[in-house]
N, C-alpha and C positions, 0 to 999 in steps of 0.2 A: 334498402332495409324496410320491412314490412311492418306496422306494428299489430301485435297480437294481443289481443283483449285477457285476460285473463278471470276466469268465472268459479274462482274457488268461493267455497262457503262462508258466509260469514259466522266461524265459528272459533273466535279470537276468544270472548269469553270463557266458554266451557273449557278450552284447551288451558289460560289462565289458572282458572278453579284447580285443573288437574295437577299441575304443574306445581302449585301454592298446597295442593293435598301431598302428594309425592314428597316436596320438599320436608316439609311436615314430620313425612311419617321417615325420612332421612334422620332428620334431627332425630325421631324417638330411634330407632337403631340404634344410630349412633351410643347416644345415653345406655339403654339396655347393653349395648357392643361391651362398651366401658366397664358397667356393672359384671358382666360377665369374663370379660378379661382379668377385674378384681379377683374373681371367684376360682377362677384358673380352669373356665371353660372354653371354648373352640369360640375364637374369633370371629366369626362367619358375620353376626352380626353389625361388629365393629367396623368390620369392610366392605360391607355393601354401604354402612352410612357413610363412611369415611368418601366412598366412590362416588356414591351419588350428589354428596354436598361439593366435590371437587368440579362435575360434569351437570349438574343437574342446572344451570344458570342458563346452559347453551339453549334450550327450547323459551325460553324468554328471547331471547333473538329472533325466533320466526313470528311475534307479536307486530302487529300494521295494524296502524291506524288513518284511514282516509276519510279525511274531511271531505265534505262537497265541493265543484270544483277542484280537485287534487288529485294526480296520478301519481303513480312510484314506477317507476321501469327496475323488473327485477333481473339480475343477474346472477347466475351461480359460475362461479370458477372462470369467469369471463364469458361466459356464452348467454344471451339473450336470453331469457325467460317467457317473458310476457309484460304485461302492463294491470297493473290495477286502476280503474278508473270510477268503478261505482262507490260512494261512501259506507265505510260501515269499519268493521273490527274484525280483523284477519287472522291466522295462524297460516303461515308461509313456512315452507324450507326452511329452518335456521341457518344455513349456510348460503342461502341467499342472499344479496345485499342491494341494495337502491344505487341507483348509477343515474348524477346528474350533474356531470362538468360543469355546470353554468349555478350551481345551488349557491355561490359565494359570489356572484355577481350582483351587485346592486344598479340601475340604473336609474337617470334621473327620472320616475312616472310615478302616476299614481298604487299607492299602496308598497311602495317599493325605494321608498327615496330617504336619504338620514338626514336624522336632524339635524340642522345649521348649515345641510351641505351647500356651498355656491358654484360649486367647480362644474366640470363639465357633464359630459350624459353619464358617464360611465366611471363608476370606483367600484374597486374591490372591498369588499368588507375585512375588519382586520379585529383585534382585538379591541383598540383604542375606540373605534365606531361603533354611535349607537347604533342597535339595530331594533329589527323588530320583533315580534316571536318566531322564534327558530320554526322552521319546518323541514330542517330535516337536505333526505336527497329529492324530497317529491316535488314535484314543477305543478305549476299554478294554470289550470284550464282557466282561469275570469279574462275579461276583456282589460286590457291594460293600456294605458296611457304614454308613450314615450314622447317626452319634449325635451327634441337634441337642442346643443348647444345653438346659439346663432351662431352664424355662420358669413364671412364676408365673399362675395362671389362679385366676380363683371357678369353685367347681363350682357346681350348678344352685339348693344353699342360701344360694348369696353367701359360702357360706368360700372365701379366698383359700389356695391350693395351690401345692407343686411337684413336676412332674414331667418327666419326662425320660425318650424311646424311641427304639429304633435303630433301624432300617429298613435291609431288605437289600433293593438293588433293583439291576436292571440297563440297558444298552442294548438294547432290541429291532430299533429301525428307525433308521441311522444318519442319515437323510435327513430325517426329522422330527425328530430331535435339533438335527442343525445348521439346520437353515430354519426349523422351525415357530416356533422362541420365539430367543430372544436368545443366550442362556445356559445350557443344561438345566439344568449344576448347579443354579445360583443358582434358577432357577425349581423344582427338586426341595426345596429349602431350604423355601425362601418357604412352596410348598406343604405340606410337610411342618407346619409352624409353625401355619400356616391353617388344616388338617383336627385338628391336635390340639386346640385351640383349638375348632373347633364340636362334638367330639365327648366333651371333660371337661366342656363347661358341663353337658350333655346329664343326669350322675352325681352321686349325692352321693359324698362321701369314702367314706362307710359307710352301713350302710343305713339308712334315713328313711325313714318311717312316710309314706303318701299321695303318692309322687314316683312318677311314670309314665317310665321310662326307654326306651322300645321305640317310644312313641309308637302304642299301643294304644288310651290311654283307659281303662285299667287298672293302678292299682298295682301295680309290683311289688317284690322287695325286689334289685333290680339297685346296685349299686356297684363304685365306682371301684377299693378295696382286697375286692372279693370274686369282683367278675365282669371281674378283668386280661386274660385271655382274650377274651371278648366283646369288651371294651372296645379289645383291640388289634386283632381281626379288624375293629370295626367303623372304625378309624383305618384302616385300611391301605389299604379298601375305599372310603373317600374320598378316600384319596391318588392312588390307580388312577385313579378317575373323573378328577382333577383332572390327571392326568400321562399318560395315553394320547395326545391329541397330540402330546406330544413326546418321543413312539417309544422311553417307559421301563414296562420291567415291575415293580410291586415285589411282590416275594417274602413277604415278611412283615414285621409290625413288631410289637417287643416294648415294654413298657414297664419302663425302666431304674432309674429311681427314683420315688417318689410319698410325699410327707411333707406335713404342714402348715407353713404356710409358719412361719419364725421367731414372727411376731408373737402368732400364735395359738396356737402351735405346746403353748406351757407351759399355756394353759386347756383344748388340748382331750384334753390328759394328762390332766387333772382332771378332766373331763368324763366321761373314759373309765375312768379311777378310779373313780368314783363309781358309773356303772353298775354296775359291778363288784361292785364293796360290794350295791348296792340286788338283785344275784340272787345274790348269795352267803347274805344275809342272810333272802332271801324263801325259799329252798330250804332253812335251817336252822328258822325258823319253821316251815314246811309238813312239815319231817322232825319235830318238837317236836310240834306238835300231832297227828298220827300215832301218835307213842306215847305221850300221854298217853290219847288213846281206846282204844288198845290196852289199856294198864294200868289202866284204869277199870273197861273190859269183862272182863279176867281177873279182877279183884277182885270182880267180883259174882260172874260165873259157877262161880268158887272159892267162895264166898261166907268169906272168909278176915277179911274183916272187912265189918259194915255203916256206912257213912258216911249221914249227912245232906247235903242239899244244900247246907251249910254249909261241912261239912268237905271235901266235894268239891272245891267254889269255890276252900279254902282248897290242897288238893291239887295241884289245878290249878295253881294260882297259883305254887307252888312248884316244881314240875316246871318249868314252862316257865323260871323264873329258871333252872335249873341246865341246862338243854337251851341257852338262848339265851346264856344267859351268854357274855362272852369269857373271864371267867378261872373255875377249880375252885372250884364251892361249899364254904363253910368248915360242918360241920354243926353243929348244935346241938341237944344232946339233951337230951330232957325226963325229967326226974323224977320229976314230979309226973304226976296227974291229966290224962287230955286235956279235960276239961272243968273 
């Protein structure tokens, strides 16, 4: 499906005026029809008012109005029309109608969301739900905001995750939106959910030793909380693939939140704790031995005292207690003899 521009005149006023005169001059008929019917003269008048005020409502139906940003896809009798897409004040077919499956779809983004809603991306609007100001069947050209539910996933180690990204995307082709698929929103939803989904399995949470993220056949140290970026170009780039028949562009998509999920959430504090500690401690170690070769090597070079291999061992031994140590060596001095 092709979409076709439409370049009627903006001549929605004048046609207005005419319509609002006609009706008018219906009503006087009518009246005069009346009077003359009283009188016991030929009806003629009485039936043209009578006709016109029964039929004359249907040319207010080819009345459009397009706000900036806003298309209408017309249809007559089911068959494609065109598209209106430049702003202004129309007179169309009256038996045209606006065709937009998706007009009563609310999703959770900007400009488009109800109030109080907590639930997930996607509600239909009903009676009971605030909404916004109606527009109608015309679909919305602005750059929009979708921020789907979170969403719990295993990354590619089997930790179970959550995360949550928003996607700017918009209308490009208003003819593939309404034909190609059902629903766009609900199909932008879906798909949004689908591509997140094939492309966290893909990450570990953090970086893992021997996981091939690029699909190279090379390790590399790619993650979920390091390569956000990456990982959101490469969601966005399958959302496109999967949303271009139906005539949406998306912009970009960010990722909103990304945690462990509850269950794990407390071990892999721990986890990460513990790291923590094992290069905090390895870089205090590797600083301790350092200067005790340092201070070995002064002692001789000074020649400030000669030690034994003995004494050394014992030197060593003690240095490194007061280097690694967590709390301040307590000293103790000798009085006596070192031998």
């Amino acid at each position: 499906m092709q979409e076709k521009i439409l370049s009627y005149r903006k001549n929605g006023l004048p046609m207005l005026l005419l319509t609002l005169v006609l009706y008018a001059a219906a009503i006087v008929c009518l009246i005069f029809g009346v009077i003359r019917l009283e009188d016991g003269k030929d009806p003629v008048l009485f039936i043209i008012g009578f006709v016109y005020m029964a039929i004359g409502w249907i040319p207010f139906c080819g009345l459009k109005i397009i706000r900036p940003q806003e298309a209408l896809v017309l249809t007559l009798f089911g068959e494609y029309i065109g598209t209106l897409k430049d702003a202004g004040y129309y007179f169309v077919n009256p038996f045209c109608s606006g065709f937009n499956p998706a007009a009563k779809t609310k999703l959770k983004q900007s400009g488009d969301v109800d109030n109080g809603s907590v639930g997930g991306a996607l509600t239909i609007a009903t009676s009971q739900t605030p909404q916004m100001e109606s527009t109608g069947n015309k679909i919305s050209l602005k750059v929009m905001t979708l921020n789907n539910s979170r969403q719990k996933i295993n990354d590619c180690l089997g930790n179970p995750i959550e995360i949550g990204i928003a996607v700017m995307w918009k209308v490009t082709d208003t003819a593939k939106a309404v034909f190609n698929v059902d629903n766009y929103k609900e199909y932008l939803s879906l798909q949004c959910d689908s591509a997140l989904r094939n492309i966290v399995r893909l990450y570990p949470y953090d970086v893992a030793p021997n996981v091939d993220t690029t699909g190279d056949g090379i390790a590399d140290e790619g993650s979920l909380r390091g390569s956000s970026e990456v990982v959101a170009e490469r969601i966005r780039a399958e959302i496109q693939e999967k949303v271009t028949e139906a005539g949406l562009d998306i912009l970009e998509a960010r990722i909103t939140y990304l945690a462990y999920a509850p269950e794990i959430a407390a071990v892999m504090l721990q986890r990460q704790q513990a790291s923590a500690i094992i290069d905090a401690r390895k870089m205090i170690v590797d600083g301790a031995v350092g200067m005790v070769e340092m201070a070995l090597e002064r002692l001789g070079e000074k020649e400030i005292v000669n030690l034994d291999e003995e004494r050394k061992a014992a030197m060593v031994s003690n240095l490194l207690v007061v280097l690694c140590g967590n709390r301040d060596a307590q000293p103790i001095v000798n009085s006596g003899s070192l031998y």
